[in-house]
Structures are given as C-alpha cells and as structure tokens.
Z-matrix of the N, CA and C atoms (Angstrom, degrees):
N
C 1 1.446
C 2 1.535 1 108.75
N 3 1.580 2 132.87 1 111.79
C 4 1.150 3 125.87 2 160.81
C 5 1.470 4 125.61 3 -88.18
N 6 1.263 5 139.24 4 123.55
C 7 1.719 6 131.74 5 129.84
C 8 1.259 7 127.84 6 -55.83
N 9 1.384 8 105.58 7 112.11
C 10 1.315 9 108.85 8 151.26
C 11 1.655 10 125.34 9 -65.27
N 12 1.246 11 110.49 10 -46.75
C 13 1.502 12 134.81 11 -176.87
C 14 1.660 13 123.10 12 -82.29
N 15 1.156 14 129.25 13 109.74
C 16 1.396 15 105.03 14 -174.47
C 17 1.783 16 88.03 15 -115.51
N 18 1.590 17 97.74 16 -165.41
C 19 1.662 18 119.40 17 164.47
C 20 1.328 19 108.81 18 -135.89
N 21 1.376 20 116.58 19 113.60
C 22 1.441 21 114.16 20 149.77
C 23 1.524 22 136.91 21 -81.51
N 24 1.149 23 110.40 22 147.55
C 25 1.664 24 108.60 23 -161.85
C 26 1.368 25 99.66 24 -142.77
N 27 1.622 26 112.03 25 119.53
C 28 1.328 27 132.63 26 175.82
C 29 1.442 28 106.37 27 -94.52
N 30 1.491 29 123.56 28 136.88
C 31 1.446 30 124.02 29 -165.83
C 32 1.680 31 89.59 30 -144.22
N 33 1.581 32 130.12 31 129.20
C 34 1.835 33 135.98 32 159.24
C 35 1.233 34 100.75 33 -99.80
N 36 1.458 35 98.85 34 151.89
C 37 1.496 36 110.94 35 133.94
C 38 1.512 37 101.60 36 -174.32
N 39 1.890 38 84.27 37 159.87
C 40 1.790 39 96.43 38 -164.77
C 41 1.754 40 119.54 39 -104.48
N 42 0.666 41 143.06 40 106.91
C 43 1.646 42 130.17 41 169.74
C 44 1.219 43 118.61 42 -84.77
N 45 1.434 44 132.96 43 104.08
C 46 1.221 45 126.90 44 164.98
C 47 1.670 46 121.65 45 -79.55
N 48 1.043 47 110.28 46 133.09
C 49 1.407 48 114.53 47 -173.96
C 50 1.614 49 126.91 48 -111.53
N 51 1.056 50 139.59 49 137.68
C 52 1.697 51 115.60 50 178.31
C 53 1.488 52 96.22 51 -106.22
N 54 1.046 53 120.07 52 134.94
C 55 1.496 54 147.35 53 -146.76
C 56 1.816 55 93.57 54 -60.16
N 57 1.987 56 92.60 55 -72.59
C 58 1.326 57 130.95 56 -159.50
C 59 1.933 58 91.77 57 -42.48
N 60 1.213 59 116.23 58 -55.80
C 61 1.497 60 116.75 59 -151.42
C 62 1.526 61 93.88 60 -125.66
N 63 1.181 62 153.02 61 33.94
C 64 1.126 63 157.42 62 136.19
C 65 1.953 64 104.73 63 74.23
N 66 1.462 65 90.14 64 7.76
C 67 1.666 66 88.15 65 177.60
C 68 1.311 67 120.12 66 -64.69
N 69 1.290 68 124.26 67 145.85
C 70 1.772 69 123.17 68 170.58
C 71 1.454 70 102.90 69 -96.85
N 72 0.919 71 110.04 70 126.93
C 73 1.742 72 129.73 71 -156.90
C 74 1.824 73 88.93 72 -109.01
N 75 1.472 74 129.76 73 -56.15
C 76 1.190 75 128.05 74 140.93
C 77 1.859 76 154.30 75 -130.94
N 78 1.248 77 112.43 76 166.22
C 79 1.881 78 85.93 77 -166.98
C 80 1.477 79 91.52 78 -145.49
N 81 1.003 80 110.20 79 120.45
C 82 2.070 81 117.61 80 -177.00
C 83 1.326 82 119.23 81 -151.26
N 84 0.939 83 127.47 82 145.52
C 85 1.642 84 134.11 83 153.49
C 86 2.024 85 110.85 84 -56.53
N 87 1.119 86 107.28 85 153.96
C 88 1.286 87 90.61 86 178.43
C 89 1.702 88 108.21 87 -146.87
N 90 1.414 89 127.41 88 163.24
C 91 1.552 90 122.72 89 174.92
C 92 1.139 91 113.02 90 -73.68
N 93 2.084 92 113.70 91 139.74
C 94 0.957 93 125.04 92 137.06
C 95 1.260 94 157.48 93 -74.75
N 96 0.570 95 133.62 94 113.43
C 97 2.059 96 135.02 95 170.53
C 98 1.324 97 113.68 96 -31.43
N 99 1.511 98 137.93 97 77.35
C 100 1.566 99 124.94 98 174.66
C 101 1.054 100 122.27 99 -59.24
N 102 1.377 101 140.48 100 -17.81
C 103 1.206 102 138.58 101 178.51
C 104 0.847 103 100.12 102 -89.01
N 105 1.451 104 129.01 103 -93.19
C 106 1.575 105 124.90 104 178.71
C 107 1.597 106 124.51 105 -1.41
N 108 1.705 107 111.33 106 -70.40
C 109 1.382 108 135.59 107 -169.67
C 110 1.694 109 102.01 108 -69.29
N 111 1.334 110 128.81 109 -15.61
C 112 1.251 111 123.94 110 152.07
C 113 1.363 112 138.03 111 -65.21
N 114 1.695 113 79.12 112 -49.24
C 115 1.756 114 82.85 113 177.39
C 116 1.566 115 96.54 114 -73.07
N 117 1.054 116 130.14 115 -55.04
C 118 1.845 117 126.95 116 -166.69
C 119 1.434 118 95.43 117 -50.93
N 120 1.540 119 143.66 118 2.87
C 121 1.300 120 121.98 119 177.01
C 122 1.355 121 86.15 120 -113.65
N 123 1.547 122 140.19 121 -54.91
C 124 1.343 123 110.40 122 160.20
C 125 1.284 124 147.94 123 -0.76
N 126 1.599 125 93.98 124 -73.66
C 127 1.436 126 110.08 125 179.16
C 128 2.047 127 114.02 126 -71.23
N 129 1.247 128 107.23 127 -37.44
C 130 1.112 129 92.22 128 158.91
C 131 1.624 130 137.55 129 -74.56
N 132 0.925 131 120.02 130 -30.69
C 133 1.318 132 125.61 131 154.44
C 134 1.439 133 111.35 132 -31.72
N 135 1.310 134 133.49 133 -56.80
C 136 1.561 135 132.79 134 -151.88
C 137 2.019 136 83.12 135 -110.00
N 138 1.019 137 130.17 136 31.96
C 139 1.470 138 131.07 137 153.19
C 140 1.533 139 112.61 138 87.67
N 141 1.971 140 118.66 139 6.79
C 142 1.307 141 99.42 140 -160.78
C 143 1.338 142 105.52 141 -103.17
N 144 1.411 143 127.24 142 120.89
C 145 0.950 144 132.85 143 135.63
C 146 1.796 145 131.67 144 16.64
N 147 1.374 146 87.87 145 -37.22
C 148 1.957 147 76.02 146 -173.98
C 149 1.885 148 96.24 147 -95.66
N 150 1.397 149 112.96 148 14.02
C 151 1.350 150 105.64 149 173.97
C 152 1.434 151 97.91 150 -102.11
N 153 1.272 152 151.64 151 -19.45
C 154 1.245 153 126.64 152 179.30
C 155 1.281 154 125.49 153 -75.61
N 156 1.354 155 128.93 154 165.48
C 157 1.825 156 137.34 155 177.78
C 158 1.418 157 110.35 156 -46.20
N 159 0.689 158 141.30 157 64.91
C 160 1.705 159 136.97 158 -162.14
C 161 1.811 160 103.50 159 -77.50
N 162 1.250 161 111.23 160 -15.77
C 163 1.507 162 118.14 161 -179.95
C 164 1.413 163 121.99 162 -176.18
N 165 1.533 164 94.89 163 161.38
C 166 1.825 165 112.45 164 178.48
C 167 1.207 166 105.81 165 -85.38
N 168 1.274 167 157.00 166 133.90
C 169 1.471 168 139.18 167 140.23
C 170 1.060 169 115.71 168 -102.94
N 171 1.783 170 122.04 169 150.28
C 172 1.074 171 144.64 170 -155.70
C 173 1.649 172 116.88 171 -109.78
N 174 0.988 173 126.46 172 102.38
C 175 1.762 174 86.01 173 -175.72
C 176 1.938 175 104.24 174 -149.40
N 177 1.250 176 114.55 175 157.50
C 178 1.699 177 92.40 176 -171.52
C 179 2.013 178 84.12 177 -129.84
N 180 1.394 179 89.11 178 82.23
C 181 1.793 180 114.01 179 146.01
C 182 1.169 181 122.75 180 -99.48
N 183 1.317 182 111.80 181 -37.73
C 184 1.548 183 121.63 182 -155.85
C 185 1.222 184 123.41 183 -51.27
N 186 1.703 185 115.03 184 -15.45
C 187 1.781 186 121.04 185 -152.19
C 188 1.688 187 86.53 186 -165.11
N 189 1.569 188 110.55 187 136.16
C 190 1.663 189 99.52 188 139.16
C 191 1.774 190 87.65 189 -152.53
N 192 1.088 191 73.84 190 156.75
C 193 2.088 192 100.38 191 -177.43
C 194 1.471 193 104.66 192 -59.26
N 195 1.492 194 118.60 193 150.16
C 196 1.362 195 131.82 194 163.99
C 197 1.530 196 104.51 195 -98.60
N 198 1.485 197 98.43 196 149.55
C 199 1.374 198 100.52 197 165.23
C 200 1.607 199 130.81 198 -29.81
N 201 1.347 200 120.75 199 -38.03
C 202 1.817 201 110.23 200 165.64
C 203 1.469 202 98.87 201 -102.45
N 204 1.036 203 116.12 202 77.85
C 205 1.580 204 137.53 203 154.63
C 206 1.634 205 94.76 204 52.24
N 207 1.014 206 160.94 205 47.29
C 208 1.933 207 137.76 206 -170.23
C 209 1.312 208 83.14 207 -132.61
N 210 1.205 209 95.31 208 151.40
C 211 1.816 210 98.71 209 165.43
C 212 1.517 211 126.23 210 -125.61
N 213 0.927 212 108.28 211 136.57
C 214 1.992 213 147.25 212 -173.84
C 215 1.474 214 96.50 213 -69.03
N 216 1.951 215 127.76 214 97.94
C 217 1.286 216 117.54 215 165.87
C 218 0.940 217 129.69 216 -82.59
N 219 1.641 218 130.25 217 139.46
C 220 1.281 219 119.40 218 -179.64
C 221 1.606 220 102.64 219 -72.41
N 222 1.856 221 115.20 220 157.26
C 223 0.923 222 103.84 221 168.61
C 224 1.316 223 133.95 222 -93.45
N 225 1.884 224 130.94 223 142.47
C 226 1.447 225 105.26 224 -167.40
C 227 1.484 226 129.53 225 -55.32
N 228 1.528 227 113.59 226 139.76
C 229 1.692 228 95.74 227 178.32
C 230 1.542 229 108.42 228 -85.93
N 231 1.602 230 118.23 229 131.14
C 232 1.052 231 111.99 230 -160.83
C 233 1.719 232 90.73 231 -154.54
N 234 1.354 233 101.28 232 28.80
C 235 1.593 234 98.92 233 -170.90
C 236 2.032 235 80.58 234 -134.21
N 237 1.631 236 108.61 235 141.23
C 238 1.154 237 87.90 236 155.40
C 239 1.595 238 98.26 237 109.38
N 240 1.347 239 112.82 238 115.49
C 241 1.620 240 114.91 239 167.56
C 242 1.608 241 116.29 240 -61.62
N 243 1.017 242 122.77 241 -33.11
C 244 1.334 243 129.61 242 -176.85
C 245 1.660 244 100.06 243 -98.05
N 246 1.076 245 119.10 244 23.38
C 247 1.741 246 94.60 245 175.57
C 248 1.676 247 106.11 246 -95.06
N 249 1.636 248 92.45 247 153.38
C 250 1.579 249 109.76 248 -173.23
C 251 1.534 250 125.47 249 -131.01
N 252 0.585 251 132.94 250 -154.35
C 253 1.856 252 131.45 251 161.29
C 254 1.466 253 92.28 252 -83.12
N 255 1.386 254 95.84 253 167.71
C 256 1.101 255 121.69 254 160.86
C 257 1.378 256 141.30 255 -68.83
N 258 1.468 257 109.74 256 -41.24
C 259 1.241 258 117.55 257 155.60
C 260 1.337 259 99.98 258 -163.14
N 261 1.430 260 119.22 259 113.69
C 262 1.221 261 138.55 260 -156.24
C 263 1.675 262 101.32 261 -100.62
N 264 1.069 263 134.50 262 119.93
C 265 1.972 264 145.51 263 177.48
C 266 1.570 265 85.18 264 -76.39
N 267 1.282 266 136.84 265 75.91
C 268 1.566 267 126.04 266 163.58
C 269 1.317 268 110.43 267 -45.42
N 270 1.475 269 131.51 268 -35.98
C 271 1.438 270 108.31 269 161.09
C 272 1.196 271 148.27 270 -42.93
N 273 1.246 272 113.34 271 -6.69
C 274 1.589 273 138.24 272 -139.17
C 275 1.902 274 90.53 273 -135.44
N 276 1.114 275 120.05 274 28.62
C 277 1.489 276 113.61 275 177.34
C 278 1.342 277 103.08 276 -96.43
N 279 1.518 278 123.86 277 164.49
C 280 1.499 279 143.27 278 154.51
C 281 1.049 280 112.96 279 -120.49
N 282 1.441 281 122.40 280 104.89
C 283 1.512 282 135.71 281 164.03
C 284 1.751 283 114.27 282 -80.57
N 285 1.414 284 101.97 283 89.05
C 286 1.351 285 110.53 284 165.82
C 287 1.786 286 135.53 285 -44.61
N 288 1.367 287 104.62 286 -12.39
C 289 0.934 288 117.40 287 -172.97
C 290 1.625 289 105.44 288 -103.18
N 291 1.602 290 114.55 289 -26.15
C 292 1.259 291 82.99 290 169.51
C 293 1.837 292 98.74 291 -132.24
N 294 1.112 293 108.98 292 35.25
C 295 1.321 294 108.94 293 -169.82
C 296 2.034 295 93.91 294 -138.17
N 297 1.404 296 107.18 295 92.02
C 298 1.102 297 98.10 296 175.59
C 299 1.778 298 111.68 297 -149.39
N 300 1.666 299 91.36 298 108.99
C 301 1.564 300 87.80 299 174.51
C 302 1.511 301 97.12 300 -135.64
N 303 1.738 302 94.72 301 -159.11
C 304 1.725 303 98.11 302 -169.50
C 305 1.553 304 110.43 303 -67.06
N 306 1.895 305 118.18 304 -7.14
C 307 0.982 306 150.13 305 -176.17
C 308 1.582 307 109.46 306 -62.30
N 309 1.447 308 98.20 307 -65.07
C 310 1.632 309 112.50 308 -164.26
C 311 1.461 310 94.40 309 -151.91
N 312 1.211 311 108.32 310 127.83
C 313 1.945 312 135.74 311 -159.80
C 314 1.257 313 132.54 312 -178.09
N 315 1.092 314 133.29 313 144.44
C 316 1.288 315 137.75 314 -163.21
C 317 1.229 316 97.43 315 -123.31
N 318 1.418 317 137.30 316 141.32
C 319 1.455 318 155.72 317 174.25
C 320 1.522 319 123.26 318 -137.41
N 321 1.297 320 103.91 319 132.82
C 322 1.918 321 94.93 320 174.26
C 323 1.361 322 90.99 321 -126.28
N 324 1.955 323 116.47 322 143.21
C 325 0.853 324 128.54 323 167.83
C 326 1.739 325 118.67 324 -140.53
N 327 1.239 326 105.59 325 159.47
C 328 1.435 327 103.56 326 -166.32
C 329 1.606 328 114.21 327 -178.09
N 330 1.343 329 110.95 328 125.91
C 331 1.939 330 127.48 329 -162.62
C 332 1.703 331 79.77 330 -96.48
N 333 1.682 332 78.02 331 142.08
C 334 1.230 333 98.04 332 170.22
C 335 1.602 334 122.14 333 -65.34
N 336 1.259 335 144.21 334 126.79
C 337 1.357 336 138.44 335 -166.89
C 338 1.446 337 126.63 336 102.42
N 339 1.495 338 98.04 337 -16.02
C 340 1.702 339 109.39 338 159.51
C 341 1.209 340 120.90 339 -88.09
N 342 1.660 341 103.98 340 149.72
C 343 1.420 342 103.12 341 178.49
C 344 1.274 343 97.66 342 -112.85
N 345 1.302 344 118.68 343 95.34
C 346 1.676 345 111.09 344 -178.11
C 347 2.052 346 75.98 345 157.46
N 348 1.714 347 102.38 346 130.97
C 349 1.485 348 135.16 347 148.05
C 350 0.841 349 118.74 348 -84.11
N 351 1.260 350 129.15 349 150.94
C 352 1.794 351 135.14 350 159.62
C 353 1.323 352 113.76 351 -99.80
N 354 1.302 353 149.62 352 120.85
C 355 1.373 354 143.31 353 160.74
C 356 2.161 355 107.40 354 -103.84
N 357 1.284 356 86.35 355 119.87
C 358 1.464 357 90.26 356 -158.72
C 359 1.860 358 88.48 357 -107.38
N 360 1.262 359 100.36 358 141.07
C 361 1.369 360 94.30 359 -165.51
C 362 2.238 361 94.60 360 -137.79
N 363 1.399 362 106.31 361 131.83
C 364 1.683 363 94.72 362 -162.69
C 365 1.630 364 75.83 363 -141.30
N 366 1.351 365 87.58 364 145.76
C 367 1.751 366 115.52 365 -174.63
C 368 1.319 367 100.55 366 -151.86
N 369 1.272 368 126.33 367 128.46
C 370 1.600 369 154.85 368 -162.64
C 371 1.281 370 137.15 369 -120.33
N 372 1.094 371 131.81 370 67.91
C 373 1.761 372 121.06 371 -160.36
C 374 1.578 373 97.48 372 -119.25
N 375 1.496 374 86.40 373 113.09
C 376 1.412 375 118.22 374 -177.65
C 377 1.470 376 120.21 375 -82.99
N 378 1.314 377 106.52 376 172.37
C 379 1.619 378 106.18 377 -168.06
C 380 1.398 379 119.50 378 -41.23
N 381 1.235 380 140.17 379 -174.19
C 382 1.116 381 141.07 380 -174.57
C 383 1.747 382 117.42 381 4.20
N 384 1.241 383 109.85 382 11.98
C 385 1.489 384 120.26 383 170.70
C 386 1.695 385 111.10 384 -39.69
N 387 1.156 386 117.67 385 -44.32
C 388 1.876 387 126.36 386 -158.13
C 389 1.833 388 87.56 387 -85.73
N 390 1.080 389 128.70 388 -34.73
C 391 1.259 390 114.08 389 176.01
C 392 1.458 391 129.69 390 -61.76
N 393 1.714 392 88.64 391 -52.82
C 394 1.341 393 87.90 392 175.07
C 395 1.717 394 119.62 393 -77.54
N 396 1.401 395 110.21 394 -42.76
C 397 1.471 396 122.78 395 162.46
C 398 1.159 397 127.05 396 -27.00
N 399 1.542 398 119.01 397 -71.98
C 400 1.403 399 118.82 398 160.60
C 401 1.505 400 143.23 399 -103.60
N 402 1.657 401 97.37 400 4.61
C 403 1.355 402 97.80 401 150.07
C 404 1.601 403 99.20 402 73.83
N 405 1.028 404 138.88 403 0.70
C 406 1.307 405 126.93 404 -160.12
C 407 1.685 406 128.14 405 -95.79
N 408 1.007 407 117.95 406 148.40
C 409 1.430 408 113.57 407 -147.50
C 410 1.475 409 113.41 408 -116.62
N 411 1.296 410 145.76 409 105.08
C 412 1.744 411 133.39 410 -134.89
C 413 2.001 412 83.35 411 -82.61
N 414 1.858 413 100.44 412 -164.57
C 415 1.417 414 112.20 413 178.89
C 416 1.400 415 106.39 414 -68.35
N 417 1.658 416 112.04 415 -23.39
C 418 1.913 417 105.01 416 179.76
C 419 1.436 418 127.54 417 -98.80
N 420 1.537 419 95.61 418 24.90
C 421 1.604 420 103.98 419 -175.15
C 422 1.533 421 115.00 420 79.61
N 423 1.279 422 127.31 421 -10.44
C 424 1.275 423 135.26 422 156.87
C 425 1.670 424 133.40 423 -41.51
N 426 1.199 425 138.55 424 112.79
C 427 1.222 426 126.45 425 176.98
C 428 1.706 427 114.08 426 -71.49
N 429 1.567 428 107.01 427 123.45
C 430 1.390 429 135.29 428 -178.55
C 431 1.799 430 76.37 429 -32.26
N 432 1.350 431 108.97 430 158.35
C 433 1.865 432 135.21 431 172.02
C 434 1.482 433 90.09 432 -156.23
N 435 1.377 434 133.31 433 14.51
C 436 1.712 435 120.85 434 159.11
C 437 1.144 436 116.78 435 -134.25
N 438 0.751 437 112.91 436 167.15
C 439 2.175 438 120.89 437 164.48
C 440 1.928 439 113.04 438 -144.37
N 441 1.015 440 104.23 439 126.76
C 442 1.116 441 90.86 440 154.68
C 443 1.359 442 136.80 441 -122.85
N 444 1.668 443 140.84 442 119.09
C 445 1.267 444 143.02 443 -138.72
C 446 1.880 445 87.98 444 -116.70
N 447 1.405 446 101.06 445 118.22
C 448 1.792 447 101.56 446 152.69
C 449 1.889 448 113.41 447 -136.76
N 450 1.159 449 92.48 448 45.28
C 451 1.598 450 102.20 449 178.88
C 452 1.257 451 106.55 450 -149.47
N 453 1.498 452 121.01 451 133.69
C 454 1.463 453 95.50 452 164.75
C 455 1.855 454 96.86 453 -150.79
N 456 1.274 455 136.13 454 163.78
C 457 1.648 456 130.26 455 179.59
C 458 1.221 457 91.01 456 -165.90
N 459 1.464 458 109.22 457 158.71
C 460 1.205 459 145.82 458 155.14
C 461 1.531 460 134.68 459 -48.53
N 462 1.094 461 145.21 460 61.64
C 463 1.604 462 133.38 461 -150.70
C 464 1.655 463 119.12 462 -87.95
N 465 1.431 464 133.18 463 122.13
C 466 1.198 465 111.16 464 -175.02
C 467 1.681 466 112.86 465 -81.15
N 468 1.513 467 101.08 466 -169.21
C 469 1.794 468 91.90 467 165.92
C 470 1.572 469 132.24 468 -60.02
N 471 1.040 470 106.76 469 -14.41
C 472 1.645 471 116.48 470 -179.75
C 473 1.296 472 109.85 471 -80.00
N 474 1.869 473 128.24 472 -21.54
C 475 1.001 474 126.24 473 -168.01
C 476 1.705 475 114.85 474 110.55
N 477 1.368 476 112.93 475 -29.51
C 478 1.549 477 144.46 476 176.67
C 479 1.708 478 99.80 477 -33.13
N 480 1.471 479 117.83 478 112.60
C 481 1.325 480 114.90 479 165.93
C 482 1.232 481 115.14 480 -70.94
N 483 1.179 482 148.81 481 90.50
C 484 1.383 483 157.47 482 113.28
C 485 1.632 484 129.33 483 18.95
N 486 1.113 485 80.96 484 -51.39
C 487 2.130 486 91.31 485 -178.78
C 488 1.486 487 104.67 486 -145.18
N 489 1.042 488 131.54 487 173.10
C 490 1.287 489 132.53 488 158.17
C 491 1.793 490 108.06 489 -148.27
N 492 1.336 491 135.77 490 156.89
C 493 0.966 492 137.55 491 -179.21
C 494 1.956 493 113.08 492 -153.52
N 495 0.880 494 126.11 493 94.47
C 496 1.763 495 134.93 494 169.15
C 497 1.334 496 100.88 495 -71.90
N 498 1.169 497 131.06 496 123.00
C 499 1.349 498 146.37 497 126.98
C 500 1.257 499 139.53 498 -122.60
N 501 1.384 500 133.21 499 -177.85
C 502 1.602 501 147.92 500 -174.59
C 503 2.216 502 88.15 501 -69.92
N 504 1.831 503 84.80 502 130.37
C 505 1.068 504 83.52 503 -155.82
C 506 2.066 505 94.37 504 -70.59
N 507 1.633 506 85.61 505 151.79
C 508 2.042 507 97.90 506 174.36
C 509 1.590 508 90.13 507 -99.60
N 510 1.814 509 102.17 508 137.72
C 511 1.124 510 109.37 509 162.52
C 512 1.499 511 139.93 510 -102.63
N 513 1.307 512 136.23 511 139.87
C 514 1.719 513 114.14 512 -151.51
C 515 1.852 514 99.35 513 -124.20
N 516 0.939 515 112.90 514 90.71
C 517 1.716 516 102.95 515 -176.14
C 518 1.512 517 113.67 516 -77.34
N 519 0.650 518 125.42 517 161.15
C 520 1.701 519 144.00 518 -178.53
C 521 1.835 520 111.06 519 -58.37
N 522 1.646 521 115.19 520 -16.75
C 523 1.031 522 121.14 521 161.67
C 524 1.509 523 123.95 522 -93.53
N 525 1.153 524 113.58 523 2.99
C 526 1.830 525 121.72 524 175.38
C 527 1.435 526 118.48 525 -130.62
N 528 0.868 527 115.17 526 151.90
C 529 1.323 528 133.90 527 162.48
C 530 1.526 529 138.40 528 -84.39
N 531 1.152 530 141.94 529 110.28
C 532 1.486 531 144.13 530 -146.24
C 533 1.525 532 92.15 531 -109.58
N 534 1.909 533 120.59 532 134.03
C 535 1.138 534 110.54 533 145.28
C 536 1.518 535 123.61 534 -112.21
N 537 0.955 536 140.65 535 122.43
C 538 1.363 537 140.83 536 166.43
C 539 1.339 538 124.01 537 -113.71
N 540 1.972 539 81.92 538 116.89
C 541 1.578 540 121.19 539 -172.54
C 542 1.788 541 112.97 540 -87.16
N 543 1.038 542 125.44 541 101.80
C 544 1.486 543 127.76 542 -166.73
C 545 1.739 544 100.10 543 -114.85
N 546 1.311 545 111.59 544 91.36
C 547 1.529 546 110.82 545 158.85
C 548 1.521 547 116.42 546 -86.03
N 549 1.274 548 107.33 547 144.92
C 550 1.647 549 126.70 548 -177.29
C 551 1.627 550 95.94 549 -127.26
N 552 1.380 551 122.61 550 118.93
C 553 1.321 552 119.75 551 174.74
C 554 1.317 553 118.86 552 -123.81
N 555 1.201 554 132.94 553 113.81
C 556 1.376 555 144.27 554 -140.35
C 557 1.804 556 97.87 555 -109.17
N 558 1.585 557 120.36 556 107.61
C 559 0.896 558 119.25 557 143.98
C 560 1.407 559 147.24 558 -106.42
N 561 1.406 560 105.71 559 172.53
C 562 1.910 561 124.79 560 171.74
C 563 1.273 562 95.36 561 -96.91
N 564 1.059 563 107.38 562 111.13
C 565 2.449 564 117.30 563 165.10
C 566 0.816 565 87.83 564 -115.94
C-alpha cells in the first residue's frame, strides 16, 4: 500500500512543577501555531537552523484578575507570522542551544512502530534565579522576590511563536524552584 499524501499533527502540553515538593502547580494541553510550526518543520527538514526550538518564553500576559478576583484569558496568538506573547520577561528565556543541562534540555524520543515523536522540552528557574536573572528593582528600591508567569510558548530560531499557552497566573518566589515540562508530539494521521 503506498501514500502519497500524509497528515501531520502537532499536539502541547505543559506541566509545571515546583522542584522543592514535587507539586504540579500546573498540567494542560496547550495551542499551536499552524503556520509557523509548518514552516519550522519545513525549514527543519532541509537543515535550517531558524526552524528549530531555539527557546522557552516566559511571559505573564496571558491572564489578569477582575475586580472580584476571576480571571479574564488572553487569547493564544496563534494566527499570524509575527504573533508573540503577550508580554514576554526576555530575561526569563532558555536557549537550548546553548544552555543545556539535566536542568534545561531538549530531547526527542520515539519506539519503533509509532507514528508520532516526542520532543520534550524542560526549562528550570531555580532559586533565587529572578534576582539574579532579572535583576529587577520594585517602586521602593527593593529587589522583586516574585514573578508571576501566565504565558508561556515555544520559539523557533527565526523568532517564530510555535505554541502559545494563557493561563491562571503560576507564582515562582525566590525560595523555589519551577520546572517546566513542555512536550510537543509530532504526528502521522
């Protein structure tokens, strides 16, 4: 039996983890980018560089509270060559390419007889990470001891948003450690 024709099918999801106590703080499926994630399989396919994951981004657009506490999601941008987070903490990136330990790493795995890869993608910001990381300084001259992240996507080398994900914002204090587990699973339908 030959195909000429196949379907590929891009599938996210994120697990956030807190290091210290093994709690999952969050666990979701998340949106893809079809345009983008086409061309980045394109371009990787024929060897270029600006199609691979080159980074995590961080960013807390995704959600902010209404006056009786509920929160208003942004929606993912997932339309659009230029779409991005919302408001992306560029301090807060993981460059897989040159930042790779048991910490923060990118992995592809895959059994023989499946039609479907895993690209497992883990980004880590460790204790007092946001201090030194972003350096940031509140209205009383105080260095920030919080963050709060409710956005997070995939970026290739071109810059290309990849995934996008809005949620209830996770908070990361200067006494914990965050892991974020981002699978991308690439199928044949």
């Amino acid at each position: 039996m030959s195909q000429d024709t196949i379907r590929v099918k891009a599938q996210g999801h994120l697990r956030i983890t807190e290091k210290e106590t093994g709690k999952i703080l969050f666990d979701c499926h998340n949106d893809i980018h079809p345009e983008n994630m086409s061309y980045a399989i394109a371009l990787s396919l024929c060897g270029k560089k600006d199609g691979f994951i080159k980074y995590m981004a961080f960013g807390n657009g995704g959600a902010r509270a209404t006056s009786s506490n509920k929160y208003i999601y942004s929606v993912p941008q997932i339309v659009g060559r230029a779409a991005s987070l919302y408001n992306e903490i560029i301090a807060c990136r993981r460059d897989f390419e040159t930042n790779s330990d048991e910490d923060n790493y990118m992995v592809v795995t895959h059994a023989t007889g499946n039609e479907y890869s895993d690209i497992m993608v883990r980004a880590t910001l460790k204790k007092d990470e946001l201090n030194s990381v972003l350096g940031s300084v509140g209205n009383n001259n105080s260095i920030v001891s919080e963050q709060s992240f409710s956005e997070i996507g995939l970026i290739s080398g071109d810059g290309s948003l990849l995934t996008h994900l809005c949620f209830s914002p996770v908070f990361k204090s200067d006494q914990s450690s965050l892991i974020f587990d981002y699978l991308l699973r690439i199928s044949i339908v």
